[in-house]
N, CA, C and O atoms as a printed pandas DataFrame, in Angstrom:
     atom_number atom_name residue_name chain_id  residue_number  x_coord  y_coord  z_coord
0              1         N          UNK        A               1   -4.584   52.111   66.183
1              2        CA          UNK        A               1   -5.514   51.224   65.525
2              3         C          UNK        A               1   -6.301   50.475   66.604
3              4         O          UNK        A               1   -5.557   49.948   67.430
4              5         N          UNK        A               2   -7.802   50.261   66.847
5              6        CA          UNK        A               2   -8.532   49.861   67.677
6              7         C          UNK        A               2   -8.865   48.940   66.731
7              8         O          UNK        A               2   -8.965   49.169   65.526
8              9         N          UNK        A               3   -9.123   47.363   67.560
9             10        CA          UNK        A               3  -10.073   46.560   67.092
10            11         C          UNK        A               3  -11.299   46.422   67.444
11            12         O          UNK        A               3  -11.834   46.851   68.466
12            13         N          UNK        A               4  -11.762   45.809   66.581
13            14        CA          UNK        A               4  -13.690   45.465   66.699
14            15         C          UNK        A               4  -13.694   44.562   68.042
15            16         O          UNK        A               4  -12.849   43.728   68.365
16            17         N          UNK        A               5  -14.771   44.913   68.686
17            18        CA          UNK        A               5  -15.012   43.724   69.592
18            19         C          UNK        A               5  -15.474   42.279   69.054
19            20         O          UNK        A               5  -16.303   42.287   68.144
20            21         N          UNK        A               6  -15.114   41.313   69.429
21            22        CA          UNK        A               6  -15.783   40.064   69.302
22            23         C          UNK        A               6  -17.233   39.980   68.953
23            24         O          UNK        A               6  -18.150   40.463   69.617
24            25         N          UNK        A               7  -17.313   39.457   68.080
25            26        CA          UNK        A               7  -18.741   39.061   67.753
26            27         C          UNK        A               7  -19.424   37.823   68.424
27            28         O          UNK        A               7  -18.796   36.764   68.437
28            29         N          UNK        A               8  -21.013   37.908   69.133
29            30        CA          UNK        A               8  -20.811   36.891   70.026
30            31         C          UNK        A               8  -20.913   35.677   69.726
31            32         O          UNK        A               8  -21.362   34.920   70.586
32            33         N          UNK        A               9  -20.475   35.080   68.252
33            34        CA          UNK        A               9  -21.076   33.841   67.902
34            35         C          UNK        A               9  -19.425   33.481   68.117
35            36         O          UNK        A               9  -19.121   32.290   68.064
36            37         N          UNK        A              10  -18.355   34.482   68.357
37            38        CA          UNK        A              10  -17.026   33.659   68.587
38            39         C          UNK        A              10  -16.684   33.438   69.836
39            40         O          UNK        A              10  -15.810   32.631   70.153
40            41         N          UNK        A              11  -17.550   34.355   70.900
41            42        CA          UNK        A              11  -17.311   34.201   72.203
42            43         C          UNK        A              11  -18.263   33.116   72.328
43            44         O          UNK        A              11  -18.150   32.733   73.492
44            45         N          UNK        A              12  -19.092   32.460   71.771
45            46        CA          UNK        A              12  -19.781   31.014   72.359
46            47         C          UNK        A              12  -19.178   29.793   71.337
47            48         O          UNK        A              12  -19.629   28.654   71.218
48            49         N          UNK        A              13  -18.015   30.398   70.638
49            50        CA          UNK        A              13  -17.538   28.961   69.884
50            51         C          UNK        A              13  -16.019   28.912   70.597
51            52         O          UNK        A              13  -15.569   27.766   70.617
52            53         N          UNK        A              14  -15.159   29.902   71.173
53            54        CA          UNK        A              14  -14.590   29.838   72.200
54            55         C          UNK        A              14  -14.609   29.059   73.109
55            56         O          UNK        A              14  -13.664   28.321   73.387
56            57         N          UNK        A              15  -16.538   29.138   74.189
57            58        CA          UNK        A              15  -16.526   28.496   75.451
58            59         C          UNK        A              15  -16.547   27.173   74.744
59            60         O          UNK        A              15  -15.736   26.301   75.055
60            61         N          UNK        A              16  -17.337   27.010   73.914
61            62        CA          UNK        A              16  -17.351   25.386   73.562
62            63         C          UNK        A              16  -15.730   24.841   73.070
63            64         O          UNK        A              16  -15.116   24.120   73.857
64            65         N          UNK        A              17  -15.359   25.068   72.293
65            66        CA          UNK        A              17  -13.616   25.074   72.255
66            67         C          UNK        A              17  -12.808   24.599   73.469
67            68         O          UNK        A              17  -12.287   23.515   73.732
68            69         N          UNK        A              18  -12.874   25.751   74.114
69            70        CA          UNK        A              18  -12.742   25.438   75.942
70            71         C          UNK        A              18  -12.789   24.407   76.190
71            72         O          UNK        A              18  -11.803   23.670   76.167
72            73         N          UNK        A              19  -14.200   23.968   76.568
73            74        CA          UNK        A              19  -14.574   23.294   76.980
74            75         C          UNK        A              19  -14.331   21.786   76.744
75            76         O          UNK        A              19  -14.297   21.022   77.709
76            77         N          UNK        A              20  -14.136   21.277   75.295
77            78        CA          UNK        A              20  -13.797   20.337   74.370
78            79         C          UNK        A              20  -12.460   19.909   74.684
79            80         O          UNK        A              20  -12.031   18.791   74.970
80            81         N          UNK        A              21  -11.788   21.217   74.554
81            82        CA          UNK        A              21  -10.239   21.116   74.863
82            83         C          UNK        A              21   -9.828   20.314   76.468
83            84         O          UNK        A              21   -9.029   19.398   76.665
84            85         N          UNK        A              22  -10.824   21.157   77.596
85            86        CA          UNK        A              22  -10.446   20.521   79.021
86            87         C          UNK        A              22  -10.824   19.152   78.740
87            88         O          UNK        A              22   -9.883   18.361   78.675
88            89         N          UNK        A              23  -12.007   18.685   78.558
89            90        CA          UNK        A              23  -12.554   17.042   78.009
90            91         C          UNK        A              23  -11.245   16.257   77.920
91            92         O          UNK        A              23  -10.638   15.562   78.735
92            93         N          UNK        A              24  -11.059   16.545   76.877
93            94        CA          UNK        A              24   -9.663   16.443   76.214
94            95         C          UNK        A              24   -8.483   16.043   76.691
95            96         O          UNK        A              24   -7.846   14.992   76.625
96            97         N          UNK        A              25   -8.277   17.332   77.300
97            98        CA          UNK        A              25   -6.996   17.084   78.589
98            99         C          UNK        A              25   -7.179   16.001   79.500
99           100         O          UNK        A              25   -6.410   15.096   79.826
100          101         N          UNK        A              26   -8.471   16.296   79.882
101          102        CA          UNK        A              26   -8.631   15.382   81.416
102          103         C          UNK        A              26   -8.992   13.889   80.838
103          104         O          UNK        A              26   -8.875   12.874   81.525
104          105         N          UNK        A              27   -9.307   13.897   79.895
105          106        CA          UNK        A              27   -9.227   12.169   79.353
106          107         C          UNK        A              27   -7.857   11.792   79.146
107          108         O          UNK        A              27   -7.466   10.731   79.632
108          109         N          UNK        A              28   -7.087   12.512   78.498
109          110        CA          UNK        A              28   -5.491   12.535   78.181
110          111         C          UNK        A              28   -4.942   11.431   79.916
111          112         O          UNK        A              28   -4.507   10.293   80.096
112          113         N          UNK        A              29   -5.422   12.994   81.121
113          114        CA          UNK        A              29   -4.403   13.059   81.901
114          115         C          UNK        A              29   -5.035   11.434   82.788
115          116         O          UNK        A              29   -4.359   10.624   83.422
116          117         N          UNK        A              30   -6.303   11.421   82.550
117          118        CA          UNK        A              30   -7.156    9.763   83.073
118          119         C          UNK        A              30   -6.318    8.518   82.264
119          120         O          UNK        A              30   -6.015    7.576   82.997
120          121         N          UNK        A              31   -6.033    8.441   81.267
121          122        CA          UNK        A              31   -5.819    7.543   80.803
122          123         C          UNK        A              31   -3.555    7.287   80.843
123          124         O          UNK        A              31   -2.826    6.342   80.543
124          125         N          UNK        A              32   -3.295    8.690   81.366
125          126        CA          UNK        A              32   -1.588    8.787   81.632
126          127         C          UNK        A              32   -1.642    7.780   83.428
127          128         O          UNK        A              32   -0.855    7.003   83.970
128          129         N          UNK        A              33   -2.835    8.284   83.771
129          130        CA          UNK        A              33   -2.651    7.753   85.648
130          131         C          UNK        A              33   -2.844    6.451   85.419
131          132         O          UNK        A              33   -1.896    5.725   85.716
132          133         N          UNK        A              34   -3.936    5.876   84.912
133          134        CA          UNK        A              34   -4.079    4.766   84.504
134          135         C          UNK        A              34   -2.960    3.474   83.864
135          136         O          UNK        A              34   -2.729    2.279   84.051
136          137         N          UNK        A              35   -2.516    4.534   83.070
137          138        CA          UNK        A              35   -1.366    3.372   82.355
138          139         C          UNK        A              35    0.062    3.523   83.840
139          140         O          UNK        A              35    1.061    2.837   84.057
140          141         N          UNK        A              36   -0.336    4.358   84.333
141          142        CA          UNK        A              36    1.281    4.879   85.378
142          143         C          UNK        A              36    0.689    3.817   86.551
143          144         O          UNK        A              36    1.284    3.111   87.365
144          145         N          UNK        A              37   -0.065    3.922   86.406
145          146        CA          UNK        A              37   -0.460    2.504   87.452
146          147         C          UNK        A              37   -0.533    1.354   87.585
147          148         O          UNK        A              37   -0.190    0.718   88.581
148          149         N          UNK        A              38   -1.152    0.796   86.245
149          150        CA          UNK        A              38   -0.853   -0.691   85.756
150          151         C          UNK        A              38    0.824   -0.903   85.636
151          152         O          UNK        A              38    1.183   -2.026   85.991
152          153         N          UNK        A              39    1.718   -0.151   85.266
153          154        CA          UNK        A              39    2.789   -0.167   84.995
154          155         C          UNK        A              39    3.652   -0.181   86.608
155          156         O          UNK        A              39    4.633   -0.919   86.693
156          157         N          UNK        A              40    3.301    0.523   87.644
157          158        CA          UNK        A              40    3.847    0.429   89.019
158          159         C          UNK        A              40    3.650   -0.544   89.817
159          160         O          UNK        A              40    4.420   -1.004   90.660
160          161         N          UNK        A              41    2.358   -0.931   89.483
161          162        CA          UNK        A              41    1.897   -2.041   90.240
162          163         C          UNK        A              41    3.014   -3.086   90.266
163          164         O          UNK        A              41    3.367   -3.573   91.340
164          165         N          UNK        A              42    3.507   -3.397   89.247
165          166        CA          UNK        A              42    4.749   -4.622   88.550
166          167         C          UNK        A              42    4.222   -5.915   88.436
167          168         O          UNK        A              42    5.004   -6.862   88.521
168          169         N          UNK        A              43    2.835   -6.144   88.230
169          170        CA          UNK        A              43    2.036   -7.161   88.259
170          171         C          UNK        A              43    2.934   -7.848   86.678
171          172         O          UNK        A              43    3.629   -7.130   85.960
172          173         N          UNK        A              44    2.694   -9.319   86.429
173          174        CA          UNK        A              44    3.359   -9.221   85.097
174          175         C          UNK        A              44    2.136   -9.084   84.124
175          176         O          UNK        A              44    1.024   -9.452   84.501
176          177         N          UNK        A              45    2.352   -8.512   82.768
177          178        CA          UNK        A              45    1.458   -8.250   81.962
178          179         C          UNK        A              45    1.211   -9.456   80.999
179          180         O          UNK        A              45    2.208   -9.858   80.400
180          181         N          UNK        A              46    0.173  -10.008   80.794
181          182        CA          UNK        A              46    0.503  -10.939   79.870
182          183         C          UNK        A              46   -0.880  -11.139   79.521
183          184         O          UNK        A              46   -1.980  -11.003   80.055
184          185         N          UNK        A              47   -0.271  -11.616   78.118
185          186        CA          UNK        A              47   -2.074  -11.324   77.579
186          187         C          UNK        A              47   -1.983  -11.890   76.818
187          188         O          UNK        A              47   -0.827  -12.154   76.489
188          189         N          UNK        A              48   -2.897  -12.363   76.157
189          190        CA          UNK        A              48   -3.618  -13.514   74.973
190          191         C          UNK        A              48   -2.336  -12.704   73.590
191          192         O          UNK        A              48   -2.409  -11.511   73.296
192          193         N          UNK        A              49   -1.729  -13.265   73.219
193          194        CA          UNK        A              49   -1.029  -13.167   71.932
194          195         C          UNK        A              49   -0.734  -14.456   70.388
195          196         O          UNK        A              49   -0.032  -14.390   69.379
196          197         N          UNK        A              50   -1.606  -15.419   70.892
197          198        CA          UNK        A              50   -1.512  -16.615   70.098
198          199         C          UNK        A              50   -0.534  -17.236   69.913
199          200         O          UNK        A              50    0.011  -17.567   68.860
200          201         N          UNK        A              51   -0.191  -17.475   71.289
201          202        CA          UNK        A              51    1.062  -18.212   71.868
202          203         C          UNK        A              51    0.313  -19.239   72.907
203          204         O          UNK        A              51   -0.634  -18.805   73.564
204          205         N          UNK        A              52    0.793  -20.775   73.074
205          206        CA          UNK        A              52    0.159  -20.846   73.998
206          207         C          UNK        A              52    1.231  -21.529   75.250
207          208         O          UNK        A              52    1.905  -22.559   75.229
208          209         N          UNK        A              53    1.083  -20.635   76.151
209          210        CA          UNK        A              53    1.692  -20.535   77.633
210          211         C          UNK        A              53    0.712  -20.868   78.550
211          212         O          UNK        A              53   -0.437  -20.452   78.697
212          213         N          UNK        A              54    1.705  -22.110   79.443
213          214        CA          UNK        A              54    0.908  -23.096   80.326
214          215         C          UNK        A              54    0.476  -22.438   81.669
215          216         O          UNK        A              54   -0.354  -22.852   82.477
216          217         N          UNK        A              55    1.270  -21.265   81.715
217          218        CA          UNK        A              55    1.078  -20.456   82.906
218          219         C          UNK        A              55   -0.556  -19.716   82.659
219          220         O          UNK        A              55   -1.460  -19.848   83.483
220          221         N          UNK        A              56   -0.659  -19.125   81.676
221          222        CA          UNK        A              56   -2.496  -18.485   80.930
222          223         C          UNK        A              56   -3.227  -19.731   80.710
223          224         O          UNK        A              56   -4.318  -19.532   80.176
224          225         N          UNK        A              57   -3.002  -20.758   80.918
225          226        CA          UNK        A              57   -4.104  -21.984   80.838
226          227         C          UNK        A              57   -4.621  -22.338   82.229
227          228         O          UNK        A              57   -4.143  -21.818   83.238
228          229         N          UNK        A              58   -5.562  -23.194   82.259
229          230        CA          UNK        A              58   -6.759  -23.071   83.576
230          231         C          UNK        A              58   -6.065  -24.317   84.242
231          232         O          UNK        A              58   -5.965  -25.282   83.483
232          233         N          UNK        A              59   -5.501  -24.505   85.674
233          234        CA          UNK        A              59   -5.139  -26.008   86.140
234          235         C          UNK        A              59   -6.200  -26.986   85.856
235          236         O          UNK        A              59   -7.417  -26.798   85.844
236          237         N          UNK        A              60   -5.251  -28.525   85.530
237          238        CA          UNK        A              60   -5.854  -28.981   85.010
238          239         C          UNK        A              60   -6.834  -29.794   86.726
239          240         O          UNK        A              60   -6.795  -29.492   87.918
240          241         N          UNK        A              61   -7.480  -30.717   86.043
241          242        CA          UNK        A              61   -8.144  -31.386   87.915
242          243         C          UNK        A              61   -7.667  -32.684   87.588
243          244         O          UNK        A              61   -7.425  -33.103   86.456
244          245         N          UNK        A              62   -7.544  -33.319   88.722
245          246        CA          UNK        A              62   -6.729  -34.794   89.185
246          247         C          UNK        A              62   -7.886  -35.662   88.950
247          248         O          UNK        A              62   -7.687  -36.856   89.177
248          249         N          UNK        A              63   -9.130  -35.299   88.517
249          250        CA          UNK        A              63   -9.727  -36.828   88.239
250          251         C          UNK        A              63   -9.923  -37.453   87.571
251          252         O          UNK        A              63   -9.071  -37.528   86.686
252          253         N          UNK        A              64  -11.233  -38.441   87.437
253          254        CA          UNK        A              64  -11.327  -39.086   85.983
254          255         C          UNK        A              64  -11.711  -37.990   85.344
255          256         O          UNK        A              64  -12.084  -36.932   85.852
256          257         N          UNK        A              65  -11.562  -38.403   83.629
257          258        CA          UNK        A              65  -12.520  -38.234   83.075
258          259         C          UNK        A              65  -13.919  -38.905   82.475
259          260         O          UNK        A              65  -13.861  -39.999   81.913
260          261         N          UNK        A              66  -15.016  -38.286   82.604
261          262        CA          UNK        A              66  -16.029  -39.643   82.117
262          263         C          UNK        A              66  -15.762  -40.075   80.331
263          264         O          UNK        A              66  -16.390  -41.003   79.820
């Protein structure tokens, strides 16, 4: 049993496929280095959660106020 060759409207929905797919990956694998980095660094993470912590507030200044 022989098959038909490809018709070429599947060999150009293929490359685009492809192509979509690597996009894809390589945003995947950008955004895995990214988080593997913020995470190694060991910086502490801390972020606005509607809590309020004196350490995320701005020092205050020693003078008057008017």
């Amino acid at each position: 049993m022989s098959f038909r060759p490809d018709h070429e409207l599947h060999r150009r929905r293929f490359s685009r496929n492809l192509g979509l797919g690597l996009t894809l990956v390589a945003f995947v694998m950008l955004v895995f280095a990214l988080t593997v980095v913020k995470v190694t660094r060991g910086d502490p993470m801390q972020a606005f959660d509607h809590v309020a912590r004196p350490e995320l507030e701005p020092a205050a200044t020693g003078g008057a106020q008017p």
